[in-house]
matplotlib code that plots the C-alpha trace (Angstrom):
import matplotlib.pyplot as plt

x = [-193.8, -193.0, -189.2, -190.6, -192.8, -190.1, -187.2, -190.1, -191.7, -188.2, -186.8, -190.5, -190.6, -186.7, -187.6, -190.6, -188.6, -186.0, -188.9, -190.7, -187.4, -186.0, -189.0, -189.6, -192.2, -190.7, -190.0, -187.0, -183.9, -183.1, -179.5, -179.2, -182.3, -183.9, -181.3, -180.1, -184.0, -184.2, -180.7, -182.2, -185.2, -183.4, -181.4, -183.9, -186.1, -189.3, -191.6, -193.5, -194.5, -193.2, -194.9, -193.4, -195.6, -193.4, -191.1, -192.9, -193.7, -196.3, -199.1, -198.8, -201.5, -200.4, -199.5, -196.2, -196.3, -193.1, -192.4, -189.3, -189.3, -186.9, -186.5, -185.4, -182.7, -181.5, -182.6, -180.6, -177.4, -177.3, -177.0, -180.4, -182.2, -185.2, -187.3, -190.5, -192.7, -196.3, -199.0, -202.8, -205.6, -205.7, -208.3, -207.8, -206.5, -206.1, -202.6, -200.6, -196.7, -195.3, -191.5, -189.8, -186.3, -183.7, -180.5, -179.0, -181.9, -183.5, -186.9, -188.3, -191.6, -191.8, -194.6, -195.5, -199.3, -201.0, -204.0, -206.6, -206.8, -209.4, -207.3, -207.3, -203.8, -202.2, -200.5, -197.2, -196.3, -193.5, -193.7, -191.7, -191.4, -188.2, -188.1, -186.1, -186.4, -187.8, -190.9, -193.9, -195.6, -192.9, -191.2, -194.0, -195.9, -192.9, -192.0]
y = [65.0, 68.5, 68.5, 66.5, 69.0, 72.0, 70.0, 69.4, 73.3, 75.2, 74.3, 75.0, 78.8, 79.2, 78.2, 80.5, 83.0, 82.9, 82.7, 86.0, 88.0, 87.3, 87.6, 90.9, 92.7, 90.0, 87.4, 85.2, 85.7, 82.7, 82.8, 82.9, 82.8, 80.1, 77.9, 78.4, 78.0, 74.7, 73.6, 74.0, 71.6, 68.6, 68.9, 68.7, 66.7, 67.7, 66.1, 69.2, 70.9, 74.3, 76.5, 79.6, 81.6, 84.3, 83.2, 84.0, 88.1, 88.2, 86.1, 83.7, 83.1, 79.8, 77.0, 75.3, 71.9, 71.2, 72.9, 73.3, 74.3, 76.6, 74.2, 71.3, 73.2, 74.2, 70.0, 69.0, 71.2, 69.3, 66.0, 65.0, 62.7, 62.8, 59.5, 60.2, 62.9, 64.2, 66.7, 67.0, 68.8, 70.7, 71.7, 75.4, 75.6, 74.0, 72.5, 70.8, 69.5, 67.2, 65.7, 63.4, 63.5, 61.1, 61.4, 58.4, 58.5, 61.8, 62.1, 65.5, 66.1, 69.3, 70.9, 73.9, 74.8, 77.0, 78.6, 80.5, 84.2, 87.0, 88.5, 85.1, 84.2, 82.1, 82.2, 80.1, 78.7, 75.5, 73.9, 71.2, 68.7, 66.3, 63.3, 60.3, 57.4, 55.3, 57.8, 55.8, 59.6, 59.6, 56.9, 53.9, 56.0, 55.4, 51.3]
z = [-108.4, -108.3, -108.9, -112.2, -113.5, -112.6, -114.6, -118.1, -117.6, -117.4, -121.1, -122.0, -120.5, -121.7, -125.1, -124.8, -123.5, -126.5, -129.1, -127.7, -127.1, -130.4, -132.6, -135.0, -136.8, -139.6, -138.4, -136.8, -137.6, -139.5, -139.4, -136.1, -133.6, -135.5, -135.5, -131.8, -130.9, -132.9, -131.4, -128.1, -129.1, -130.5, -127.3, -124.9, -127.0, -124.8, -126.7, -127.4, -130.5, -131.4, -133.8, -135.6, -137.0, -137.4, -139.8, -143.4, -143.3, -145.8, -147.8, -150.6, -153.1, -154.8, -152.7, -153.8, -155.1, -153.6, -150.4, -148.9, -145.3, -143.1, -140.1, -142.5, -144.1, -140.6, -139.9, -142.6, -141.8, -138.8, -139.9, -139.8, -142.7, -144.2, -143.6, -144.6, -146.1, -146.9, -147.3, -147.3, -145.9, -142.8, -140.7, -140.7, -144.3, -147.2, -146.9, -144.2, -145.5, -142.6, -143.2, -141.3, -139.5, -137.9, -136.7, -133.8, -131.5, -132.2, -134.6, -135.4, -137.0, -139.5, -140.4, -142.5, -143.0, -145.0, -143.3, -144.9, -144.7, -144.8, -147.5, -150.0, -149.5, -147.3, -144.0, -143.2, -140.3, -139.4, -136.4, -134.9, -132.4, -131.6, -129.1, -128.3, -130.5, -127.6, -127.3, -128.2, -130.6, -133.4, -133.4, -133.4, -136.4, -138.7, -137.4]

ax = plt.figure().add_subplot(projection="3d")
ax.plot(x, y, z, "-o")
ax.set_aspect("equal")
plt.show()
């Protein structure tokens, strides 16, 4: 039992480790960190979500109808295909965008959510999360 939880929590505190090292006062690099840090997620496909909440630097005021988010271009670079897509209400904002991904056996959940600020914009975060397609979370919601 303990090998089990050593071999799931180390690509958790590596990823962690790569997030924390690489972020800036602005954000991820998105030519590089981000897509490394995302690489190393549809890898291990841990089944985990992964939020970035350092990738947008400032506010926006007007939320898009039509949203395009970082970690799909990055998503879609690598072969992946959009399958499904949506937005609504979120608990701590106002807007919640979640797309869709599949490539062979891999599915990955994007999100980007607007949450509500003190200073009445918005602030941006993506998040993902990428597991095999056998993994009864993604996969059964789409079937």
């Amino acid at each position: 039992m303990r090998n089990d939880f050593i071999v799931f929590i180390k690509p958790i505190v590596l990823l962690f480790v790569i997030i924390t090292t690489s972020c800036k006062e602005r954000g991820l690099q998105e030519d590089g960190t981000l897509k490394k840090t995302i690489s190393f997620i549809i890898q291990n496909k841990i089944n985990e979500t992964i939020d970035f909440p350092f990738l947008y630097d400032s506010l926006v005021y007007k939320i898009p109808d039509n949203s395009i988010l970082k970690v799909e271009k990055i998503l879609i670079n690598k072969g992946f295909k959009k399958i499904r897509s949506g937005r609504g209400n979120h608990i701590r904002g106002p807007r919640i965008v979640i797309k869709t991904f599949k490539k062979e056996d891999c599915y990955c959940e994007v999100s980007k959510i607007y949450y509500s600020s003190q200073n009445s914009g918005y602030e941006i975060t993506e998040r993902i999360k990428c597991l095999l397609e056998n993994s009864s979370d993604i996969a059964n919601k789409i079937k």
